[in-house]
VEXMARNU-981626 format. One record per residue (C-alpha): residue in three letters; x negated, y negated, z negated. Coordinates in steps of 0.25 Angstrom, whole numbers, padded with zeros to 4 digits, always signed. Example, Ala and Ser with C-alpha at 12.3 -4.5 7.8 and 13.67 -1.06 7.14 Angstrom:
<sites>
ala-0049+0018-0031/ser-0055+0004-0029/
</sites>
This chain:
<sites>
unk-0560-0080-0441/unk-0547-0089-0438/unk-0543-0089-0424/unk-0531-0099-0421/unk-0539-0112-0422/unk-0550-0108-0413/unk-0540-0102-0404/unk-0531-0113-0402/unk-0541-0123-0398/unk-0540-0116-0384/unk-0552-0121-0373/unk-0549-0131-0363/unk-0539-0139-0368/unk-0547-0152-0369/unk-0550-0158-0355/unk-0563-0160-0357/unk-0566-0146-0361/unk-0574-0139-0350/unk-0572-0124-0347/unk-0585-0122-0337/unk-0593-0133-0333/unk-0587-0134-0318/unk-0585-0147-0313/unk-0571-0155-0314/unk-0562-0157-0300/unk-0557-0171-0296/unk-0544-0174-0303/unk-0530-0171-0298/unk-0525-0180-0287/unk-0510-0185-0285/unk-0507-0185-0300/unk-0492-0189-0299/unk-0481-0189-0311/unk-0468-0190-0310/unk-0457-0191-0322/unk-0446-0181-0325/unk-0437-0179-0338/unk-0445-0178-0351/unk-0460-0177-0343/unk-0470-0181-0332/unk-0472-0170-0319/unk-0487-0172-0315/unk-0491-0167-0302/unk-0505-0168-0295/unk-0513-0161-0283/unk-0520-0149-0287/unk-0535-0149-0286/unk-0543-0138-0280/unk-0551-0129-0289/unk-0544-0134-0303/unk-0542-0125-0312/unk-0531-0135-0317/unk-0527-0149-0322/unk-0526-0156-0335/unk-0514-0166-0336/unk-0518-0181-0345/unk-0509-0190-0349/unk-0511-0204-0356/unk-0501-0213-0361/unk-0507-0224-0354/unk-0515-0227-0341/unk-0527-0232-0348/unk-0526-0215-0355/unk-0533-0208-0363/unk-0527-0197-0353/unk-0526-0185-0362/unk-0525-0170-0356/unk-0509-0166-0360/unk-0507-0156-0370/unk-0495-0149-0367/unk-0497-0141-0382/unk-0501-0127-0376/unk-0513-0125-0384/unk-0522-0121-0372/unk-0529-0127-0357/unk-0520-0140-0354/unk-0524-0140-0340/unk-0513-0136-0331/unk-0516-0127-0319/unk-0508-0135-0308/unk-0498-0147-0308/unk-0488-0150-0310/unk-0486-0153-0324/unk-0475-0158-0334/unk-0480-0167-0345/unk-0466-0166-0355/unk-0476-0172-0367/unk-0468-0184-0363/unk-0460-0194-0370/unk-0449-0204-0364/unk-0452-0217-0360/unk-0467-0215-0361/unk-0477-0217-0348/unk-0489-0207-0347/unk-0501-0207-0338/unk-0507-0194-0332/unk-0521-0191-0326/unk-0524-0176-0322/unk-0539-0169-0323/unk-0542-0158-0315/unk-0546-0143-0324/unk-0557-0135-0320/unk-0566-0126-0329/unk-0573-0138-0330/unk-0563-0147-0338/unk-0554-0156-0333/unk-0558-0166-0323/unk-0557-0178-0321/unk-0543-0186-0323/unk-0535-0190-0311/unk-0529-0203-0308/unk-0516-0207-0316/unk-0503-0206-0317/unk-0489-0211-0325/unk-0474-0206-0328/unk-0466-0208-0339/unk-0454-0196-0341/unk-0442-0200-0335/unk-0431-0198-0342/unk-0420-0195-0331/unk-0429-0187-0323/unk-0418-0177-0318/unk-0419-0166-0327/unk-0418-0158-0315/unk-0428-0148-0307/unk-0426-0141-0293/unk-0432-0127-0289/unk-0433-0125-0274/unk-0435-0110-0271/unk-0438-0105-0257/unk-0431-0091-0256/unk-0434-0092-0240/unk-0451-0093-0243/unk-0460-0082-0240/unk-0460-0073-0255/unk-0474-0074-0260/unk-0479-0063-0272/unk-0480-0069-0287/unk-0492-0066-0291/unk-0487-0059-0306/unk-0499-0065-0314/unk-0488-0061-0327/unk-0488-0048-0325/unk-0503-0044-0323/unk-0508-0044-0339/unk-0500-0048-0351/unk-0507-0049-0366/unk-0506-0043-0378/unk-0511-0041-0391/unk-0522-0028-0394/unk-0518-0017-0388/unk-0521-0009-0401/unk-0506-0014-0406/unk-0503-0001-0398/unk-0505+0007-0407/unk-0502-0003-0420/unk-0494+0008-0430/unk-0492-0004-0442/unk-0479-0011-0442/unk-0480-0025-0436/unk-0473-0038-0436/unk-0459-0038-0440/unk-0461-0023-0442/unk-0465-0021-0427/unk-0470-0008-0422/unk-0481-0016-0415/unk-0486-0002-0407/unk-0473-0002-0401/unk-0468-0015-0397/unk-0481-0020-0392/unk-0481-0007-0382/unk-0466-0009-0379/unk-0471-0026-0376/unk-0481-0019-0365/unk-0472-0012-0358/unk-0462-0026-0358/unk-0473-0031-0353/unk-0475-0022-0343/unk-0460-0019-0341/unk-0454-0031-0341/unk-0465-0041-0334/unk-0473-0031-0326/unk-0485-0033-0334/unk-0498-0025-0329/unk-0508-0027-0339/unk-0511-0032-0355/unk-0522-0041-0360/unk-0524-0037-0374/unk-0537-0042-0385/unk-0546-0034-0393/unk-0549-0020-0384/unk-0561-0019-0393/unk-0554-0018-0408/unk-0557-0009-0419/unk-0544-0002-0417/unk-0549+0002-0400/unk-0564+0003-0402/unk-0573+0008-0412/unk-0588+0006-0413/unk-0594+0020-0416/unk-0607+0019-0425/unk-0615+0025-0413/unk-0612+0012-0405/unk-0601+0018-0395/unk-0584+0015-0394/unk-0574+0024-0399/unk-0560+0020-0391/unk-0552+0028-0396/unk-0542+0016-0401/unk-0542+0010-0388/unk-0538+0022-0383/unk-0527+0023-0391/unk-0523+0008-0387/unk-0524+0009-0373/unk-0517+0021-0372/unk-0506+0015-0378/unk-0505+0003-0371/unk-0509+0011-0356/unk-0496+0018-0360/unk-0488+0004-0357/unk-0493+0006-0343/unk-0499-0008-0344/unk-0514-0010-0340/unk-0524-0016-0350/unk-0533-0028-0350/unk-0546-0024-0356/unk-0549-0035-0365/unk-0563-0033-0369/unk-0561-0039-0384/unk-0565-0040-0394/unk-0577-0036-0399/unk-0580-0023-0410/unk-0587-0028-0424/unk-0597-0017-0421/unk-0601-0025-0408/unk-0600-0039-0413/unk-0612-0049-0417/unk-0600-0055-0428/unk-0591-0044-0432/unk-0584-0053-0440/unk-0580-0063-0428/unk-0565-0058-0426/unk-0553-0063-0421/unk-0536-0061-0423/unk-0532-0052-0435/unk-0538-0040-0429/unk-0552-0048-0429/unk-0557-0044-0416/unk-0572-0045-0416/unk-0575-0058-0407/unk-0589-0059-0409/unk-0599-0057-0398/unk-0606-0044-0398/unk-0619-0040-0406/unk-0626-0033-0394/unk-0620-0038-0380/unk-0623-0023-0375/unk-0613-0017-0386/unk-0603-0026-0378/unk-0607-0018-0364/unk-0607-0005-0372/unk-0592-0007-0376/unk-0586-0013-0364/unk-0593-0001-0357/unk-0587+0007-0366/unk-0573+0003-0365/unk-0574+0004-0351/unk-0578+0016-0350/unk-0568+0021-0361/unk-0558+0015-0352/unk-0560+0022-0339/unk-0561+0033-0345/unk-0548+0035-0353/unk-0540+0028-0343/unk-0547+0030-0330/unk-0555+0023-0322/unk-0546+0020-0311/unk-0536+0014-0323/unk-0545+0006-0330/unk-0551+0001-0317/unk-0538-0007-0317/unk-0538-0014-0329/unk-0546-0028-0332/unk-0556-0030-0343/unk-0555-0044-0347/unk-0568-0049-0356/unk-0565-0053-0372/unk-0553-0063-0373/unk-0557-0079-0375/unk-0571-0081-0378/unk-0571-0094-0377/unk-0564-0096-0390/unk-0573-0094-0403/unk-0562-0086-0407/unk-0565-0076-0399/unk-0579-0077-0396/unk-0590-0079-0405/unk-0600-0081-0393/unk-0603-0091-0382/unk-0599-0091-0369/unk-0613-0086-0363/unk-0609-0075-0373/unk-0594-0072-0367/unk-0602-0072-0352/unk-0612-0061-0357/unk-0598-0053-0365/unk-0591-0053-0351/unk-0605-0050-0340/unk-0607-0039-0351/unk-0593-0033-0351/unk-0590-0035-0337/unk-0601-0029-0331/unk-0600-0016-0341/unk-0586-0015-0335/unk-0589-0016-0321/unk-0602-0006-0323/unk-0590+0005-0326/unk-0581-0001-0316/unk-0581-0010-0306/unk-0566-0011-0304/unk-0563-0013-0319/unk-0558-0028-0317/unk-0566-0037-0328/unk-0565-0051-0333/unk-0564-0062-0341/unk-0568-0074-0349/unk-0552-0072-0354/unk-0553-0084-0360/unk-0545-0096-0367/unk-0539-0108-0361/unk-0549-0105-0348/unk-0562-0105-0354/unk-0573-0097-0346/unk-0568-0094-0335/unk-0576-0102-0324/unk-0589-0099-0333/unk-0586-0085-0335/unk-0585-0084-0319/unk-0599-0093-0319/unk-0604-0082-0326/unk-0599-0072-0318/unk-0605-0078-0305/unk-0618-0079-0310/unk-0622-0067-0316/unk-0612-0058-0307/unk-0603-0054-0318/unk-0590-0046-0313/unk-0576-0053-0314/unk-0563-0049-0309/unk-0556-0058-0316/unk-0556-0072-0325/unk-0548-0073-0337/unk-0544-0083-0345/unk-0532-0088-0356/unk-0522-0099-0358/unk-0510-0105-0364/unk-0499-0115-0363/unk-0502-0118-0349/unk-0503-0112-0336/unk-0516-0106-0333/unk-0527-0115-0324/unk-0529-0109-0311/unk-0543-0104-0310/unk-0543-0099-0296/unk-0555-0109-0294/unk-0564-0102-0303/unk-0561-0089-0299/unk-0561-0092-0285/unk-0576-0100-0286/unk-0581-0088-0292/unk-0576-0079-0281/unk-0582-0088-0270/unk-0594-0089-0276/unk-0598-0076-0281/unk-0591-0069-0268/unk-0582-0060-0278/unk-0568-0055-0278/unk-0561-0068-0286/unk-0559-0065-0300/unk-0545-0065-0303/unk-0539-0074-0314/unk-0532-0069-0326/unk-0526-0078-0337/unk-0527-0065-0349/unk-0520-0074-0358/unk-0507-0083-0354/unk-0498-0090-0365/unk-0489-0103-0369/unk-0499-0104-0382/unk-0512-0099-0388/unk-0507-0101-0402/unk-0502-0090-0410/unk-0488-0090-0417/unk-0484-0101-0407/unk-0470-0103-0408/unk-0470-0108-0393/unk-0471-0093-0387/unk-0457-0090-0393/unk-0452-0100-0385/unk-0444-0103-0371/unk-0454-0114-0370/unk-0465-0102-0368/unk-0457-0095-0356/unk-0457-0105-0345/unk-0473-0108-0349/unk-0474-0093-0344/unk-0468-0096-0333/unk-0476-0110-0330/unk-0490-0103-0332/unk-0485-0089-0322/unk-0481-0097-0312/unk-0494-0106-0312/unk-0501-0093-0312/unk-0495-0087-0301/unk-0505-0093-0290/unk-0518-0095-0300/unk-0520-0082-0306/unk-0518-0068-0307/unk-0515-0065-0321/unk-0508-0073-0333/unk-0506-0064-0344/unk-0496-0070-0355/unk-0502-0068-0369/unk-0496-0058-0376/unk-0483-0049-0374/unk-0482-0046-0386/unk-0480-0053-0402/unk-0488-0041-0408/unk-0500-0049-0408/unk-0509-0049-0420/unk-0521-0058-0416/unk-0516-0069-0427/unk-0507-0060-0435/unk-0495-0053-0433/unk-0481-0061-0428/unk-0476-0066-0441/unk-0462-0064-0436/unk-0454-0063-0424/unk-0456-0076-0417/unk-0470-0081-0421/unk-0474-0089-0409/unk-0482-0076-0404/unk-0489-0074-0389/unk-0481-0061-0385/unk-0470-0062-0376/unk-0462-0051-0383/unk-0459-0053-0399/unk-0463-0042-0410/unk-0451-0033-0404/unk-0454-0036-0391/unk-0442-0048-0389/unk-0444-0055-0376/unk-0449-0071-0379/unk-0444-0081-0370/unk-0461-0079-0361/unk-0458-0065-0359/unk-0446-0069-0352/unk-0452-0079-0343/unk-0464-0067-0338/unk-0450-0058-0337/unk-0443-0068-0329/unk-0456-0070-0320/unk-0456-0054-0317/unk-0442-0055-0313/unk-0445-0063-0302/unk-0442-0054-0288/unk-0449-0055-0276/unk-0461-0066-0270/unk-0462-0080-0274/unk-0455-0092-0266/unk-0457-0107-0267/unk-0450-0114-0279/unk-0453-0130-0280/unk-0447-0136-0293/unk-0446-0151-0290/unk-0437-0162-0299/unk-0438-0166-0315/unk-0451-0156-0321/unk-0450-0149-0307/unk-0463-0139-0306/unk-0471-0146-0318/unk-0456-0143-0328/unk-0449-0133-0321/unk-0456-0122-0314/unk-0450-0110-0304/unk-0455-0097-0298/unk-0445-0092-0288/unk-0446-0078-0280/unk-0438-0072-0270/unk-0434-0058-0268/unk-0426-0049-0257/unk-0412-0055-0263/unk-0417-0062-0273/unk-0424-0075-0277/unk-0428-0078-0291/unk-0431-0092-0297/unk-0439-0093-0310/unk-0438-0108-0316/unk-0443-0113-0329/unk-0444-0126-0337/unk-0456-0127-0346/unk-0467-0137-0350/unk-0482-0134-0355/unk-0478-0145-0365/unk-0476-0135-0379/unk-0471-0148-0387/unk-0458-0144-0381/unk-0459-0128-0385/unk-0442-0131-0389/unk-0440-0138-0376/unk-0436-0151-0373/unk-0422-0153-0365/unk-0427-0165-0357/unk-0435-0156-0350/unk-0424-0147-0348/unk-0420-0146-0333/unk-0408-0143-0322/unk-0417-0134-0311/unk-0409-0132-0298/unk-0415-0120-0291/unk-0413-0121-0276/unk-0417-0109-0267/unk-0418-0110-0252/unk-0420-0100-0241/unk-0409-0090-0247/unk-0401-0080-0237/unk-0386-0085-0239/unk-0378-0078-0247/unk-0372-0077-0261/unk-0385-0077-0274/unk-0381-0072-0287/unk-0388-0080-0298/unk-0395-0073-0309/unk-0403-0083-0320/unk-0408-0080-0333/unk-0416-0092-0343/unk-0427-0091-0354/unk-0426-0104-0362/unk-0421-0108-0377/unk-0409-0099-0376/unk-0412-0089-0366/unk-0420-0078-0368/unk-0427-0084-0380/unk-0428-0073-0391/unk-0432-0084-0400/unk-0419-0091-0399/unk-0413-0078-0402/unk-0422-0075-0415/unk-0418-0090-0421/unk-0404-0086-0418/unk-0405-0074-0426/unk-0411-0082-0437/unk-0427-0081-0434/unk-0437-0076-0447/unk-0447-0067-0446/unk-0442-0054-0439/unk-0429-0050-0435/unk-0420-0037-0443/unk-0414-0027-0435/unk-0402-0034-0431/unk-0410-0046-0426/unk-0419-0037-0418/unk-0406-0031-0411/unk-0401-0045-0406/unk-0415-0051-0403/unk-0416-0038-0393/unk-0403-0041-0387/unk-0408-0055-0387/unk-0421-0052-0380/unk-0415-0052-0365/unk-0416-0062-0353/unk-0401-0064-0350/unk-0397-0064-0335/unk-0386-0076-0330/unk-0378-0075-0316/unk-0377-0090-0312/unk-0367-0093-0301/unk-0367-0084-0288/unk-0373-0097-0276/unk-0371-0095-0263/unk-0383-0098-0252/unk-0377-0103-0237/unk-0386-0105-0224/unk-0394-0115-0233/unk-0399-0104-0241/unk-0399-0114-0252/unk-0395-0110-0268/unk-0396-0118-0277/unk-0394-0117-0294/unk-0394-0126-0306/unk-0400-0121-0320/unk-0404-0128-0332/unk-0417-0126-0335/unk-0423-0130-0350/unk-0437-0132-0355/unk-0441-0122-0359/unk-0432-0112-0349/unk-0434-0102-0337/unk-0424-0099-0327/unk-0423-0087-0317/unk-0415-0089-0305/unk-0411-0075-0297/unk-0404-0076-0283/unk-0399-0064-0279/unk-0391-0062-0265/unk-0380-0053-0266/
</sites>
């Protein structure tokens, strides 16, 4: 079957499409907007117990107020204000009203409100750090789980894109991964393919390819995400219901028992090759986004009786083995999966779900509302799939645009979750087909031949980050909805992280009216002499794309192209001016900062 058009028409994005059937919360209150250069700053007062807000706009008072589409393909409501609208044109007046997102939809819409951009907003942003604060930890939601494509690429022998040794660049990608970023675990599809598992005619599993693949990739020193997909012809009611070029059965089983029998099996095949204690360890995630068709031939009723089935096999091994789910798209399921859960006694440990070109929603109320009514531990949230676009061969993921959207959705995350896993690390990915050629628009943060993207160096830059976070308030032109900053403060060092993005991906290529002067000012510093060290991620830093057109583009680069593109692949370090701090304790520096661009600011006493 043909998977891109199904798949793009993601769930939720319409604002009357319900998730769950839970009743809408009042509308937002003290909806403000306020003009800037080249877009509209909305602000509002959070409501308690949303999962986030849809943003509408009109063109007149009288409406129709439509949701804005800021083009990323997935869930348009936002997790929290405020938010930049830059689908704006000069000289134009809009009107805004803001509904409130629960798993029931969107509420009601709230009272209006009107701006026009102004065209000498200032062009200018200030970010206030507060070096003398109490350092609070950052919660490295980055670093818990990354994706990838099947693990069995481990131990791929063909030649692959471009003449890649897929084997060895997608295990030398895991270990940049894990190196470079501090990743801990790997999300990956299809741990029931015909290359790990085969049905022998008595009815039993033979793992011996699994084996093979999970020795390979335990040999990374990463942990694995048991993704309990897809589903063995053998054990399928329509063997021929597949999906991605590897058709990965998809169908809902023959027998429901055959289900149990194999996620017993695994389990048990686990714990014992790996040990107990190990595999105790890792979580076991149910299927991967059932409520597309795509993916699931069955009803939802039918993914509730997959999940009760698989994790109560795994808990009757295991109790401590950590299982979940519905890992869904755009959102989907999550409230009614928990629903099931509380009404049956089914065991969660954790909620997953999926989304792109947006932050993640905050679903601390649903997991919180199922903790205090069943009495359990609260199950932790985990977005398994994280990205700028669900759309293959998106040209946008080659771009700067993509790194401070990385950063956007992180920082969100920090305070509503506990996993947000960028999908994938790697361009070996087959799901579609194989990359056509060097820059195709693919989800991995690395290239084929492992060149780092300008989102790579955005998760890198976030790593870097040394000690406990401290306040950073960006006021002025786009301050907090355009420009964004995380800072953190060390023994002798305080770090400042700012970046200039919009959600809005008509202006993947940038838009210099959104371009801004960002004076970071830090307070609370011990007097002294600073040195200054600042590196940038924007059109002409660290952008192995700019480097590759340079070079001429094509398909794939020769030998000599490869040499400078490795010496190209590098985040350069610059030494601004030495500033003195008095008994103010005040420093204070200028940078130009465009859209799209990133910024990191070290101050280092000597």
């Amino acid at each position: 079957m043909t998977a891109r058009k199904d798949w793009e028409r993601r769930i939720g994005m319409e604002s009357d499409q319900p998730l769950t059937g839970t009743a809408p919360l009042p509308p937002p209150e003290g909806l403000t907007a306020t003009p800037g250069t080249a877009l509209v700053h909305l602000d509002w007062r959070p409501v308690n117990g949303a999962l986030g807000y849809l943003v509408h706009r009109a063109d007149s008072a009288a409406g129709p107020f439509e949701p804005l589409d800021h083009l990323g393909g997935d869930v348009l409501a936002v997790p929290h204000p405020p938010y930049a609208d830059t689908l704006v044109e000069p000289g134009r007046t809009y009107h805004y009203k803001v509904a409130t997102w629960t798993d029931g939809g969107a509420g009601a819409l709230s009272g209006s409100v009107t701006a026009s951009p102004d065209p000498n907003g200032g062009r200018a942003v200030t970010v206030t750090v507060d070096a003398a604060a109490k350092p609070t930890p950052v919660k490295d939601v980055w670093r818990r789980m990354i994706g990838a494509e099947h693990f069995s690429l481990l131990t791929w022998d063909e030649p692959g894109p471009g003449g890649a040794h897929v084997a060895a660049e997608y295990a030398e990608a895991l270990r940049i991964m894990r190196d470079d970023l501090g990743v801990r675990t790997v999300r990956a599809h299809g741990t029931f393919l015909p290359e790990t598992v085969t049905v022998r005619p008595d009815g039993t599993f033979d793992f011996a390819g699994l084996d093979e693949v999970y020795d390979r990739f335990l040999a990374t020193g990463l942990k694995p995400v048991v993704e309990l997909s897809f589903l063995p012809a053998e054990l399928a009611k329509d063997p021929g219901y597949t999906v991605f070029e590897y058709r990965a059965g998809v169908s809902v089983p023959r027998e429901w028992d055959r289900w149990g029998d194999l996620v017993r099996a695994v389990t048990t095949h686990l714990r014992e090759r790996y040990g107990a204690d190990e595999v105790a360890t890792w979580e076991f995630e149910v299927w991967n986004e059932a409520n597309l068709a795509v993916f699931w031939n069955g009803t939802q009723k039918d993914y509730h009786q997959l999940y009760e089935i698989a994790a109560r096999e795994i808990k009757s091994i295991d109790p401590r083995i950590r299982v979940g789910g519905p890992a869904s798209a755009a959102a989907g399921w999550v409230g009614d999966l928990l629903a099931h859960c509380r009404a049956h006694d089914v065991p969660i440990d954790f909620v997953s779900t999926h989304t792109y070109g947006n932050a993640p929603l905050d679903l601390r109320p649903l997991t919180t509302s199922f903790a205090q009514a069943t009495g359990r531990v609260e199950p932790e949230i985990l977005w398994t799939e994280w990205g700028v676009t669900p759309t293959h061969f998106h040209r946008v993921s080659d771009t700067p645009f993509a790194a401070p959207f990385v950063l956007r959705g992180m920082k969100s995350a920090l305070t509503s979750t506990d996993c947000l896993a960028y999908w994938v690390c790697s361009d070996h990915f087959e799901e579609l087909g194989w990359p056509p050629h060097l820059l195709h628009g693919g989800f991995g943060l690395l290239t084929v031949g492992n060149l780092r993207k300008p989102r790579f160096w955005a998760l890198y830059l976030l790593s870097q980050l040394a000690g406990g976070r401290v306040p950073a308030v960006c006021a002025g032109d786009g301050g907090g909805s355009l420009v964004e900053a995380l800072a953190t403060r060390a023994a002798s060092t305080v770090d400042v992280l700012v970046w200039n993005g919009t959600l809005d991906q008509s202006k993947i290529d940038g838009a210099p009216d959104l371009d801004r002067a960002v004076t970071v000012t830090v307070t609370g510093l011990e007097p002294g002499t600073y040195t200054v060290r600042s590196t940038r991620v924007d059109e002409h830093h660290a952008n192995i794309g700019r480097a590759w057109r340079e070079l001429g583009g094509g398909d794939w680069p020769d030998d000599e192209q490869w040499i400078t593109l490795r010496a190209a692949d590098s985040l350069p370090i610059e030494y601004l001016a030495e500033v003195g701090v008095g008994d103010d304790g005040l420093a204070s520096i200028t940078v130009q900062l465009p859209m799209p661009g990133i910024r990191s600011v070290r101050l280092a006493r000597r």
